[in-house]
Steps between C-alpha positions, in 0.01 A plus 500: 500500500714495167450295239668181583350513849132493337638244226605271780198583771791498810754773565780430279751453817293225619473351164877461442553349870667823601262594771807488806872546466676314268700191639859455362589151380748368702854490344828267602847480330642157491948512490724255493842462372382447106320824555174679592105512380209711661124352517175589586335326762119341438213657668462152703516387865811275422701774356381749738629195829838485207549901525443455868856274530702732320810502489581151439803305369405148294699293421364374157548218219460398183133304426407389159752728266179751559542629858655597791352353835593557850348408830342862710525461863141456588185413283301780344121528487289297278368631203347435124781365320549470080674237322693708214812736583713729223802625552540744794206359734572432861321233651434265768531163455368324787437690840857595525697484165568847366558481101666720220395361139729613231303323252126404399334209608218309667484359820309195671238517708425645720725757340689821631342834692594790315760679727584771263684609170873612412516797318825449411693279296500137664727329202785572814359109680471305203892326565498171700613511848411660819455856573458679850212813493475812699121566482412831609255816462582713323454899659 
């Protein structure tokens, strides 16, 4: 055993979680005419039952001067959910209302589930109006 092995008392690769293969997160690319973003999909059963539908067009709207909102074609899973948002989180409002915040907030309860984050630049969806989506994984 080397040192950090003893320091620790369990194999290091146990110790750091990385006892099996590593699981890629799950990554999508939302388009639509105003442009494009990637995300990263949460480690959760509702955005595992999201990546599941892919690819999906939404058709989505304005909510609030903080979001875009638009109705998925079935309900996903129920999970934990969390009331605040920042720019870039995708969320589920609902059982079936897929969300894009483009700005920070809080939400009532019983708040959103976590979908995922943009890694991109969401500033595209803040502009009133509607706005059709092409959700889809991204190879």
């Amino acid at each position: 055993m080397n040192g950090i092995q003893k320091t620790l008392g369990l194999p290091v690769a146990l110790a750091v979680g990385l006892s099996g293969p590593a699981v890629a997160a799950e990554r999508i690319r939302i388009a639509s005419e105003w442009g494009s973003v990637t995300a990263t999909l949460s480690d959760n059963a509702a955005a595992k039952a999201l990546a599941a539908m892919l690819p999906l067009t939404i058709d989505m709207s304005d909510h609030m001067r903080q979001e875009k909102t638009g109705a998925l074609p079935q309900p996903l899973p129920e999970v934990a959910r969390q009331r605040d948002f920042r720019p870039g989180t995708l969320g589920l409002w609902s059982d079936g209302d897929f969300v894009i915040y483009y700005r920070s907030g809080r939400v009532p309860s019983p708040g959103i589930v976590w979908l995922g984050e943009v890694t991109g630049d969401v500033t595209m969806f803040d502009r009133p109006g509607e706005v059709t989506v092409r959700v889809e994984k991204v190879e």
